[in-house]
N, C-alpha and C positions, 0 to 999 in steps of 0.2 A: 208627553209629546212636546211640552213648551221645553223640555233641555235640549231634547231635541234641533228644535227651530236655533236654541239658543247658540247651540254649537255651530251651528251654520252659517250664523253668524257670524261671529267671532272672526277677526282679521287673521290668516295663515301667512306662515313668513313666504315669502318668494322662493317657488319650489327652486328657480333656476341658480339661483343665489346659493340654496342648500346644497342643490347638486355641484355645485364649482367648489365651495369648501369641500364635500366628500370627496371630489376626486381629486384636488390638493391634497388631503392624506393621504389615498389613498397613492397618492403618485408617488409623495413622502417615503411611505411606509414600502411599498417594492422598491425604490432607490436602495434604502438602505438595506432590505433583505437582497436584492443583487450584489450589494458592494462586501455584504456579509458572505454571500457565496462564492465569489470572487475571490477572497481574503482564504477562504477555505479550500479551494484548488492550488494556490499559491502553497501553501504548506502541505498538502498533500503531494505535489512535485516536490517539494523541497525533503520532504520524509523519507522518498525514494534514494538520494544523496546520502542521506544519515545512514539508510539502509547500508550501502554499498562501500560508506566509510566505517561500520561497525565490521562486518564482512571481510574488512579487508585487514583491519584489525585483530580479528581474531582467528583469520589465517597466516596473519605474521606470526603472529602468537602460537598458532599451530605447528608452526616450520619451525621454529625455534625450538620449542620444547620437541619435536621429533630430531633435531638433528644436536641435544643437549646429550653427553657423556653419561649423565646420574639415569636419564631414562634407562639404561639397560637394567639395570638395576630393580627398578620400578618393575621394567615388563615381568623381570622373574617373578618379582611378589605377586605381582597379575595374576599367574599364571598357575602360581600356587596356588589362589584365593579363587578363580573364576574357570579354571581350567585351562586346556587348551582353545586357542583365538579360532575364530569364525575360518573358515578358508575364505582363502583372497576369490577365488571366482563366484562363493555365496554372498562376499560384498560386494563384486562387483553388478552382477544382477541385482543386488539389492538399489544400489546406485543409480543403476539405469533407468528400473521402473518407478523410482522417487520422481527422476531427473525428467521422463517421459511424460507421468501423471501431472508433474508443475508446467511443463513444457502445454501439454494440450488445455491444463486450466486457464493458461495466459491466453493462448489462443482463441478458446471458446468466448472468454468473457471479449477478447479484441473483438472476433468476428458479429458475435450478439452487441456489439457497441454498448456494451455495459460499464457502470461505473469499473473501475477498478478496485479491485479489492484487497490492496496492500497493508500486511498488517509484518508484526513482527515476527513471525512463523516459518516467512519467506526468507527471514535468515538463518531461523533457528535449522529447518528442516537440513539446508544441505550442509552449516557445521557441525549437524549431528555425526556424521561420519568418519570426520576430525579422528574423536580419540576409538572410534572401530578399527579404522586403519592404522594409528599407532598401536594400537592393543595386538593387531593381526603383523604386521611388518613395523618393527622398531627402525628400520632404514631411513622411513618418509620416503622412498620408494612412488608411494600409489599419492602423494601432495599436488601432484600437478593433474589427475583427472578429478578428484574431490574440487578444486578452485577453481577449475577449467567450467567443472559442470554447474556448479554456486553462482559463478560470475557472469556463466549465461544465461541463468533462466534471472538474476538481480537485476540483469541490465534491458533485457527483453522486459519485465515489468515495470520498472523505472520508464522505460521508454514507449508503453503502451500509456503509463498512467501521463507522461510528461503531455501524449498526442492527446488524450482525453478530456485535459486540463486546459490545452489551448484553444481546440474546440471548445468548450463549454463557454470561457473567457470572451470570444470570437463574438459568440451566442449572445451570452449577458450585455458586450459592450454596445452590442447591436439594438438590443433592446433599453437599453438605458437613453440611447439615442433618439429611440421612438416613444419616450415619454416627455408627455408636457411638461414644459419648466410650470 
């Protein structure tokens, strides 16, 4: 009983005193996790650019080696080695419903104002078609619906994640505003 008494005693620092240094850190501590998330929006737009210069890159790259001379050559060995190519209307269906399903994922995550979810997939999926279509027509023929459909659904996510990011930004600056210096 007398630790008791003794504790009660005992002089306690100035709760109000405690409390101002805790929310100096804590005020601290949200600054710099806003400017850290800030920082991370910033490169996530910027990732969607990389996207759409690798994309564009390796549809030069695509057009080139479809409208190069040795290609025919190659097709034969294909053709030998894998068979006869896909028919052009089995890729073009195939095309569509890629081209649809990325089309309504963009859309669903815009309309649910969900993060964006840009990763490198969203280039890989519509280059994939690249070498179906040189394998199916050695012409490059079908090069301008493959890039046509690659650079819209790139630029539609690029441009969902760019609104995403300003928002958020908008958000943080606002709030960085309403913390105590």
């Amino acid at each position: 009983m007398s630790g008791h008494v003794i504790e009660q005693i005992k002089t306690k620092p100035a709760t109000a005193l405690d409390r101002g240094v805790q929310d100096s850190f804590a005020s601290n501590r949200c600054r710099e996790e806003l400017a850290r998330n800030i920082d991370e929006l910033h490169a996530l737009s910027r990732r969607g650019l990389w996207g759409l210069l690798m994309f564009l890159m390796v549809s030069a790259a695509a057009l080139y080696l479809s409208q190069m001379e040795t290609l025919s050559l190659i097709h034969l060995q294909l053709k030998e080695i894998f068979g006869p190519p896909p028919p052009s209307d089995l890729l073009h269906v195939a095309l569509a419903v890629s081209w649809l399903s990325g089309f309504v994922l963009i859309l669903g995550r815009r309309g649910a104002d969900g993060k964006p979810g840009y990763n490198w997939c969203n280039i890989a999926l519509p280059t994939a078609f690249y070498p179906l279509y040189v394998f199916s027509d050695a012409t490059g023929g079908y090069f301008p619906a493959v890039f046509c459909a690659g650079l819209v659904l790139l630029l539609l996510e690029h441009g969902f994640a760019v609104c995403y990011a300003n928002k958020v930004i908008r958000e943080a600056t606002e709030r960085l505003k309403r913390l105590p210096q």
